[in-house]
C-alpha positions in Angstrom: 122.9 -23.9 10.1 120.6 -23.8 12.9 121.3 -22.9 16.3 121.8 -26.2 18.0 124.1 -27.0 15.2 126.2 -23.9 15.5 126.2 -24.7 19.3 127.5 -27.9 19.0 130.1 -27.0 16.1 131.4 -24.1 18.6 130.9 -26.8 21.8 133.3 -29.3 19.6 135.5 -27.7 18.3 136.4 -25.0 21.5 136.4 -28.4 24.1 139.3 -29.8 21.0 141.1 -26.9 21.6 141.1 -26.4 25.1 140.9 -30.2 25.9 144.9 -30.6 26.7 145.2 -27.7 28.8 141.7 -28.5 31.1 142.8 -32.0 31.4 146.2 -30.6 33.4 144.6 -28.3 34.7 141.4 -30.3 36.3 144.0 -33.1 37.5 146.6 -31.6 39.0 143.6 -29.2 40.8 142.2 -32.5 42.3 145.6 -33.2 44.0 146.0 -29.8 45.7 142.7 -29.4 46.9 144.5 -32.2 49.6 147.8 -30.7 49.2 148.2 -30.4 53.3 146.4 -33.3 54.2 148.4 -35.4 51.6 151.9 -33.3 52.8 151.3 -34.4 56.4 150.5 -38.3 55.0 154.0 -38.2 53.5 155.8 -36.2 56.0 154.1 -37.2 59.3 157.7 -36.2 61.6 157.4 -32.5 60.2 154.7 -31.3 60.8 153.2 -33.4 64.0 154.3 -32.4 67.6 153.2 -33.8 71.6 152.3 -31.3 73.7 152.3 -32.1 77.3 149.2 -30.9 78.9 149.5 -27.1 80.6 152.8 -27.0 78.1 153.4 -23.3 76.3 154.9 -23.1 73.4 158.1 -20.7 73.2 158.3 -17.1 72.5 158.4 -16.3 68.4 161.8 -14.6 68.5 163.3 -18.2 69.8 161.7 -20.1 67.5 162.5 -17.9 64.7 166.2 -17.7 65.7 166.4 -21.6 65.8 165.0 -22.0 62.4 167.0 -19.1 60.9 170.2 -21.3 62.2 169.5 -24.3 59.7 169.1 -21.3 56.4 171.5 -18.9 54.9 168.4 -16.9 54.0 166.5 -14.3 56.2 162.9 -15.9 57.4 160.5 -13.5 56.3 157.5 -15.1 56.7 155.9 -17.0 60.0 152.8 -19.2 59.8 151.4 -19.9 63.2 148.9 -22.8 63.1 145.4 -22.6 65.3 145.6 -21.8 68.5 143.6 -24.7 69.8 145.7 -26.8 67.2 148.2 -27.8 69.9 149.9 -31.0 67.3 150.6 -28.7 64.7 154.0 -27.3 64.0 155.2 -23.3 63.4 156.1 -23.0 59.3 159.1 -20.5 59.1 159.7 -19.6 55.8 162.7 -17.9 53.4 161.2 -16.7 50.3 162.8 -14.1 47.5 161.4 -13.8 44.4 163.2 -12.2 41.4 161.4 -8.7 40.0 158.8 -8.9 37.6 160.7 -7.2 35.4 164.0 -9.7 36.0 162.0 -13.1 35.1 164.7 -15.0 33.0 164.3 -18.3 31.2 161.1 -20.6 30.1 159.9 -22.1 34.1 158.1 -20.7 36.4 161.0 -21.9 39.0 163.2 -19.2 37.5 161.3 -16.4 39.0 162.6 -17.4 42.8 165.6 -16.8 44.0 165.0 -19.1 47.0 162.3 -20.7 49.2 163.1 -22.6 51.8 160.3 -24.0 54.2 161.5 -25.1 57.9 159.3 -27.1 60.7 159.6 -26.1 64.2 158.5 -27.9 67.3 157.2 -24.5 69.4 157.4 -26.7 72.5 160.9 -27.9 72.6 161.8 -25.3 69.7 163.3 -28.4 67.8 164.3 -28.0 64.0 162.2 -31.2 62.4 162.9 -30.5 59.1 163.5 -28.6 56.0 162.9 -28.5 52.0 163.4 -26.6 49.4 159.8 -25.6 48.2 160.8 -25.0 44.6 161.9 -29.0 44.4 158.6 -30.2 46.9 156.0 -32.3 44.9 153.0 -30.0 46.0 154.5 -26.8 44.7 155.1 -28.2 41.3 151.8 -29.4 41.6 150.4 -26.0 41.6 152.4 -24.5 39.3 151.7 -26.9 36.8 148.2 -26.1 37.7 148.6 -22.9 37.7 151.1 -21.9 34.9 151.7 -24.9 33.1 154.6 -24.8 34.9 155.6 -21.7 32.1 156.9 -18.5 33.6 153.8 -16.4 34.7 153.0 -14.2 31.9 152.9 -17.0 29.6 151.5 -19.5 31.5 148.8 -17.6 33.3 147.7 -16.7 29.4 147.7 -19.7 28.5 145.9 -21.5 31.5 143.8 -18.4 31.6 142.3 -18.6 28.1 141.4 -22.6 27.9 139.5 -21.9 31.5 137.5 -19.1 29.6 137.2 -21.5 26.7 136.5 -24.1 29.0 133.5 -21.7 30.4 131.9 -21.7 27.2 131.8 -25.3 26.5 130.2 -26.0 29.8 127.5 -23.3 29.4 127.0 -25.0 25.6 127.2 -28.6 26.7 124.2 -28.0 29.4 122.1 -26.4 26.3 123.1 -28.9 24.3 121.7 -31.6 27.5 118.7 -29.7 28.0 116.1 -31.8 27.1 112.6 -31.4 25.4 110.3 -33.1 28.0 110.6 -34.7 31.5 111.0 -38.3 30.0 113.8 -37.6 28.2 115.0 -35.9 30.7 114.7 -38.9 33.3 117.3 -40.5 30.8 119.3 -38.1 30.6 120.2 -38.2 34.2 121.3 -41.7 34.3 124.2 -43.5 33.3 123.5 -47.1 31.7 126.5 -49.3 32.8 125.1 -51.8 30.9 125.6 -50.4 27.7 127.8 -50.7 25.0 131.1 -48.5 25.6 130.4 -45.7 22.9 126.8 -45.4 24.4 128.8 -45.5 27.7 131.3 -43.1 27.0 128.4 -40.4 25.4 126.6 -40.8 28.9 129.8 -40.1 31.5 130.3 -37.3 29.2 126.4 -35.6 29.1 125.6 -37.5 32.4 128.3 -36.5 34.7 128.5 -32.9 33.0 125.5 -32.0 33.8 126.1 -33.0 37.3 129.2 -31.1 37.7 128.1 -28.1 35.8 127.2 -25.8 39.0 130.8 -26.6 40.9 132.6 -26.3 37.7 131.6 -23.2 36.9 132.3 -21.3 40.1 135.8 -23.5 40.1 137.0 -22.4 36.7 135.6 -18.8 37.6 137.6 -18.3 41.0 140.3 -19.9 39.1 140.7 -16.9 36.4 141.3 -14.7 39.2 145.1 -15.8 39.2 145.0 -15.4 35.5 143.6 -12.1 34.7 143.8 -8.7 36.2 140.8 -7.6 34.4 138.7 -10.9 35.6 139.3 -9.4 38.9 138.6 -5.9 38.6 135.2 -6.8 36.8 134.0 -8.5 40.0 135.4 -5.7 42.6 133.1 -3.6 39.9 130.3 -5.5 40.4 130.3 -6.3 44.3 131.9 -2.9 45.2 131.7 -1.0 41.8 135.4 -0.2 42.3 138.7 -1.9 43.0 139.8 -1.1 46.8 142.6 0.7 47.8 144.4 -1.3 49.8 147.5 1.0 49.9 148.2 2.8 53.3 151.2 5.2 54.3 154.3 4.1 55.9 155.0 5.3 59.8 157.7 7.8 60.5 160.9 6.2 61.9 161.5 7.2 65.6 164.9 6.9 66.9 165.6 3.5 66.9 166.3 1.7 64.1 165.0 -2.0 63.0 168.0 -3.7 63.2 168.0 -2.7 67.0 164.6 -3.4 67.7 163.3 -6.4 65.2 163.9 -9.7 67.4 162.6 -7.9 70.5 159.7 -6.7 69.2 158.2 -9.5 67.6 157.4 -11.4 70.6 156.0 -7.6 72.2 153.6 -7.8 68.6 152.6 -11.0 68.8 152.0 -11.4 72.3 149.6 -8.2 71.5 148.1 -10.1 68.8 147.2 -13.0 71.3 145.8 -10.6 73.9 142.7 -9.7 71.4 142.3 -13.2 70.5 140.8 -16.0 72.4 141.1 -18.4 69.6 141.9 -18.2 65.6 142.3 -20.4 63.0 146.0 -19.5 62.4 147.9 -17.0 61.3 150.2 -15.5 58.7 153.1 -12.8 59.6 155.3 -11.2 57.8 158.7 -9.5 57.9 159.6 -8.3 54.9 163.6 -8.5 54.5 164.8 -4.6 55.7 161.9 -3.8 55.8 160.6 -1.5 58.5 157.2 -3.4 59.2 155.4 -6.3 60.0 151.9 -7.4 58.7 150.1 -9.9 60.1 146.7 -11.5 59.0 144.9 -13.6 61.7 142.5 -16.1 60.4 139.0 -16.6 62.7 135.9 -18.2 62.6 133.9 -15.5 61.0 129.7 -15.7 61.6 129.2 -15.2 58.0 129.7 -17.6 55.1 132.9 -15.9 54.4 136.3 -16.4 55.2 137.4 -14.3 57.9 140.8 -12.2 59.0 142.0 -8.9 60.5 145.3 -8.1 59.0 147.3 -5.7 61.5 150.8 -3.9 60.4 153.1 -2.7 63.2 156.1 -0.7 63.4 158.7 -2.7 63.9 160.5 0.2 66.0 158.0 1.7 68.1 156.1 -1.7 68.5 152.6 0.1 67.8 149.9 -0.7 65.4 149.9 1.5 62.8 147.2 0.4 60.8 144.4 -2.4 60.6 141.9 -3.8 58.7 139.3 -5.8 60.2 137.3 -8.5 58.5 134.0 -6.0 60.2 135.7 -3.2 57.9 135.8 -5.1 54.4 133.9 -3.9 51.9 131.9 -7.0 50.3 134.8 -7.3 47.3 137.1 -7.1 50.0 135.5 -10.6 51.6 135.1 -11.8 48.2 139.2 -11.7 47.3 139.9 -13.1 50.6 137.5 -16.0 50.1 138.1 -16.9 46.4 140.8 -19.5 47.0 138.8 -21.6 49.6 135.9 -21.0 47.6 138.0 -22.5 44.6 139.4 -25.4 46.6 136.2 -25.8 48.1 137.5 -25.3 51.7 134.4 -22.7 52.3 132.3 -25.4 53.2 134.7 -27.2 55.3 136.2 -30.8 54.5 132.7 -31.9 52.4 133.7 -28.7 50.3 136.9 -30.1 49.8 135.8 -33.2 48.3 133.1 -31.8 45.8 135.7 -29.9 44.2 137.9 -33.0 44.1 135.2 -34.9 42.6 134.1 -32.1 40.3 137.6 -31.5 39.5 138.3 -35.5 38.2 134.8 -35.0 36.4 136.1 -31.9 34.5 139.4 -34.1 33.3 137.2 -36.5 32.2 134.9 -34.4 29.8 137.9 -33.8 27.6 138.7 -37.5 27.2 134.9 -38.6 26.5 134.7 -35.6 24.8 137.8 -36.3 22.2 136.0 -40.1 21.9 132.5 -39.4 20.8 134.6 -37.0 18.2 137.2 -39.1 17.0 134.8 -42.3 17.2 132.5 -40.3 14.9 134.7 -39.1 12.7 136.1 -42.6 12.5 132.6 -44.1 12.2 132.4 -42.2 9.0 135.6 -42.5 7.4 134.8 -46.5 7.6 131.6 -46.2 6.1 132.8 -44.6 3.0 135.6 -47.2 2.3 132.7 -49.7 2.9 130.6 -48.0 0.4 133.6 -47.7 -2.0 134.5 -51.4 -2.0 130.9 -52.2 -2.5 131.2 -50.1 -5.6 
């Protein structure tokens, strides 16, 4: 068997197997990549406010005390939108997860113990709405995507594997392209729409493979990040030549406790927060339930390429920074793991981004399909010539 043979038996046979699972994978990717743009279609009243010109929005504490009225579960995490974003709502979120080690049943939507999500006006401090994550359409979305919608250590496996299978039919399928001289390659960079549909088929799959090939590849790569520890350890390796330690020692208690202190000194930690910030492009904090600290990861416009933060963790009782980690600071795997998923979404290069790895993503459900047609009609073609040849006989 020569090479190309053995290519294309391995090409075949690897895209059969992984076909399903891509498919899934690619399509439900292509509706997250707009998962808050598509949220805000459906759900304009939750997450639009009017701000009144000169208007400030409330203090934290009051905001999260108004949206911890409408749950029976403690908010622990805060998600502040751009601070020149004045139509944009403040996400205050209850989230337990079960321990790894406590994951029960078949679904993914086993491992949480709750979620809820709640919308708040920080102008008028308003409660505009509520859902229960685990039911909303987007987070299914990406755990379908993600894990099959399988607990994790199945799913991720699973998912995992046909993306790494996936790799290898895309690195095969552009040798396989790759053609002998520069007329053939002409052709092979069009699509004839006049064509009969086999023909037709055989050139959406070569044709708009080849096409996708680069975006693909650095999708489905970012993408085993989720799936395999090892995946990401081998890149920390490579950019940093070690994984980071990202561990960091807990403050000693003074003499007041949390429970005493919490409410009032969120608005001190925040408002210390806004002081070193002119503008950023959002921010994350979080209040881990009892816990003693607060972290909080401010999103900027960086002057590199990647995506920028500082993260900052306070002490919830003495109000003080205790440790931080600016985006300056990062070592390059650092920038890398806080990068992938806009890289994988394709937010890194801003809304364009976003729709080349829509595109690309549509493209990749569609190889299996073609993909499973040139096979099957093939295979078929053959099968009918032999009962031709028999009936001749």
């Amino acid at each position: 068997m020569t090479l190309k043979k053995t290519i294309l038996f391995l090409h075949r046979w690897i895209g059969l197997l992984s076909g399903l699972v891509v498919f899934i994978v690619s399509i439900t990717g292509a509706i997250y990549v707009f998962e808050k743009e598509l949220f805000a279609l459906f759900h304009p009243s939750y997450v639009t406010v009017t701000a009144h010109k000169g208007e400030k929005t409330l203090p934290l504490s009051i905001l999260k005390a108004n949206a911890q009225r409408v749950t029976d579960h403690p908010i622990t995490l805060i998600r502040v939108p751009a601070r020149d974003d004045q139509r944009q709502v403040y996400l205050f979120e209850a989230l337990k997860r079960r321990p790894k080690n406590d994951i029960v049943g078949v679904f993914i939507n086993k491992e949480i113990r709750y979620w809820d999500r709640i919308f708040v006006d920080p102008y008028s401090g308003k409660v505009l709405g509520k859902i229960d994550v685990e039911t909303n359409f987007f987070w299914i979305v990406r755990q379908i995507h993600q894990f099959l919608y399988l607990r994790r250590d199945v799913g991720s496996t699973i998912v995992g594997t046909s993306v790494l299978l996936f790799i290898i039919t895309l690195l095969s399928g552009i040798f396989l392209w790759w053609p002998k001289n520069r007329k053939v390659a002409v052709k092979r960079l069009k699509i004839n729409f006049s064509a009969k549909w086999k023909r037709l088929n055989y050139d959406l799959h070569q044709v708009l493979g080849f096409y996708a090939f680069f975006v693909a590849i650095v999708i489905a790569a970012t993408g085993l990040v989720w799936s395999f520890k090892w995946w990401e350890t081998s890149i920390y390796w490579l950019l940093d030549g070690k994984r980071p330690n990202k561990k960091h020692e807990e403050p000693k208690a003074p003499e007041n406790t949390i429970d005493a202190a919490s409410e009032a000194s969120l608005d001190l930690i925040w408002s210390d927060v806004v002081k070193k910030y002119g503008a950023h492009e959002g921010a994350l904090v979080n209040i881990p339930q009892n816990a003693s600290l607060a972290n909080i990861t401010v999103y900027k416009k960086g002057n590199t390429w990647w995506s920028a933060s500082d993260t900052y963790t306070y002490d919830l009782r003495s109000e003080k920074c205790s440790f931080k980690r600016l985006q300056n600071d990062k070592t390059l795997g650092m920038k890398w793991r806080d990068s992938n998923y806009d890289i994988h979404v394709g937010k890194i290069a801003g809304r364009t981004g976003m729709w080349i790895a829509f595109v690309t993503s549509l493209i990749c459900a569609s190889l299996p399909v073609t993909g499973f047609y040139i096979w099957y009609g093939r295979k078929f073609k053959k099968k009918k010539r032999r009962c031709s040849i028999i009936k001749i006989n």
